[in-house]
C-alpha positions, 0 to 999 in steps of 0.5 A: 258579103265580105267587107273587104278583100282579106285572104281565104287562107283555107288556100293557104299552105305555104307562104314565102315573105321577102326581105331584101334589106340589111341585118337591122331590118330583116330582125324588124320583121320578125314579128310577121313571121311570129304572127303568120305561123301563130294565126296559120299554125300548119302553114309552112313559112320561108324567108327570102332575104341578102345571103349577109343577113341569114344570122339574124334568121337561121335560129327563129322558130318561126321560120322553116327555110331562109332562102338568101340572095348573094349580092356577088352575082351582081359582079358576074358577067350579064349572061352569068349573072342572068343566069343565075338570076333565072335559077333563082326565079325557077326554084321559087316557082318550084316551091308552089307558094300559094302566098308571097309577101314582099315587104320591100318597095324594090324591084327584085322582090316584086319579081319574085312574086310575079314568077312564083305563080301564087295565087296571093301576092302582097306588096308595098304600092310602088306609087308609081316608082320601078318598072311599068304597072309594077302594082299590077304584079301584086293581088293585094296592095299595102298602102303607105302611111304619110305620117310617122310609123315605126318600121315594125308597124310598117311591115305588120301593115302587110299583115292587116291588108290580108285580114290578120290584125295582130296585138300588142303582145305579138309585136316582139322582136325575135332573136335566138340566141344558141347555148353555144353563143353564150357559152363562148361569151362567158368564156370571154368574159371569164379569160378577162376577169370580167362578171356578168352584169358588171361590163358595159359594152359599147359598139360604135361603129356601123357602115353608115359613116353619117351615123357614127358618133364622134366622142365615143373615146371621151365617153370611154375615157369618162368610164374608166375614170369611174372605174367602169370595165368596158367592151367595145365590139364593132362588125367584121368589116376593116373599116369598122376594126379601123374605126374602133382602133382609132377611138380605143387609142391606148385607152384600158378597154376589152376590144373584141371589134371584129372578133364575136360573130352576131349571136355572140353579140346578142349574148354580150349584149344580154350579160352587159350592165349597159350598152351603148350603140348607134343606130343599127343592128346591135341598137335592134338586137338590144331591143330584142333582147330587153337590154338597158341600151343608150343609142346615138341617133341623129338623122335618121328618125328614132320615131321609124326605127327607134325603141321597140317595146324595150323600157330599159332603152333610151335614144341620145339625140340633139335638139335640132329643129332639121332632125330627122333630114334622113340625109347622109351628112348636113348637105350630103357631107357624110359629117351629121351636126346633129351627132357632133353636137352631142354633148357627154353630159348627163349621159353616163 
């Protein structure tokens, strides 16, 4: 007599996980790749996640094939697009999965687990949100928690719910970063009279407006007086290059906003001294790489997507009694009091 329903994983060979999200969340679920391929080791391990977020798994060695989903077919015309939509659906019905683990609450991840015809299907409970008896798709059925729980413990959950309880050791985050990566890091800091371990790098920006901290040019400024080198990075977006423009002004900084691709941030950050950032993939990709970063957070919950395993890591945030809202601005203004009540003292 079994206590519960956990997997037989004797029928278990390949196994497809979902993750469609951005770049910070997919690298938070890196650790069930970790433990899937530690507790299965001839079980082959695919991932399906946004086509914008297969850097962060194209180098882990513990997937075998990144499947992406182009958020573009969302601009085709209705039968263009369902075509494209059924394609996707029919070559992962050919691949045969024998378990599938949706580790969004969406509907598309849901879908694909139902027309992958396999035998194990793992899901987040929909609690009644999505379309009609969407809970009916999944054979086992991952319970959210009502209190606060880090995002890594929320996606290992679906790992318990089918009888694999993984410790403390085999909660790490992965990111590869490639010999190349490094070496172009190198080459840029050398063509700028710039050491290892003697810059400290700053990305302060991030598509979440209500995210951004208003002082990172007084904090820039503060460094320099101090005779600290400084970075500044920022995604490839014009938004984000425009943003860090603005708060460079004329200041003596290395700008290299828009120009290092993500394994060239992964290997600035590990060479930095210290690294500043607000709540996003770079903050994530620090973690990873046991980096000494500071992270601006304000409401978003530090408690749900703050440090991870990192004790070279501290979270900067106001002592606000409203925190964390998870609002996007105080009353939807896109303007968090939280952050521009921050104030640069004791922070350097």
């Amino acid at each position: 007599m079994s206590y519960t329903d956990y997997i037989d994983f004797k029928d278990v060979k390949k196994i497809l996980v979902i993750k469609l999200r951005h770049l910070g969340d997919v690298l938070l679920t890196t650790p069930v790749f970790y433990n899937l391929k530690n507790n299965l080791k001839d079980v082959k391990i695919d991932a399906f996640i946004y086509e914008d977020s297969k850097e962060i798994l194209k180098n882990n060695p513990y997937v075998n094939e990144v499947i992406t989903y182009n958020r573009d077919v969302k601009k085709l015309s209705f039968f263009k697009r369902l075509r494209r939509e059924l394609k996707i659906l029919k070559d992962v019905k050919k691949k045969k999965y024998d378990l599938v683990i949706n580790l969004t609450e969406g509907d598309r991840g849901a879908i694909i687990a139902k027309f992958s015809k396999a035998k194990y299907r793992v899901g987040i409970d929909p609690e009644k949100k999505g379309f009609f008896k969407k809970e009916k798709i999944y054979t086992h059925i991952v319970k959210n928690v009502k209190t606060t729980r880090h995002t890594v413990e929320k996606n290992l959950d679906a790992l318990r719910r089918i009888g694999i309880f993984p410790n403390e050791g085999s909660k790490k985050l992965h990111f590869e970063i490639p010999d190349k990566a490094k070496e172009k890091a190198l080459k840029i800091l050398d063509e700028n009279n710039i050491s290892k371990n003697e810059y400290i790098l700053i990305h302060p920006t991030t598509r979440w407006r209500f995210k951004c901290f208003d002082k990172f040019d007084q904090l820039i400024d503060l460094l320099h007086k101090k005779n600290e080198k400084v970075i500044v990075v920022s995604g490839k977006q014009d938004y984000e290059i425009d943003m860090a423009k603005k708060i460079i002004k004329d200041l003596p900084v290395l700008n290299l906003a828009g120009k290092v691709n993500i394994d060239e941030l992964g290997a600035l950050i590990l060479f930095s001294k210290k690294f500043y950032c607000l709540d996003s993939l770079s903050f994530h990709l620090a973690n990873a790489l046991k980096s000494n970063v500071r992270a601006f957070f304000g409401p978003t919950c530090d408690m749900t997507w703050g440090i991870w395993q990192n004790e070279n890591a501290k979270i900067i945030k106001a002592n606000f009694s409203c925190r964390p809202c998870s609002l996007d601005g105080c009353g939807g203004s896109k303007v968090s009091d939280c952050l521009t009540s921050i104030l640069l003292k004791n922070i350097i």
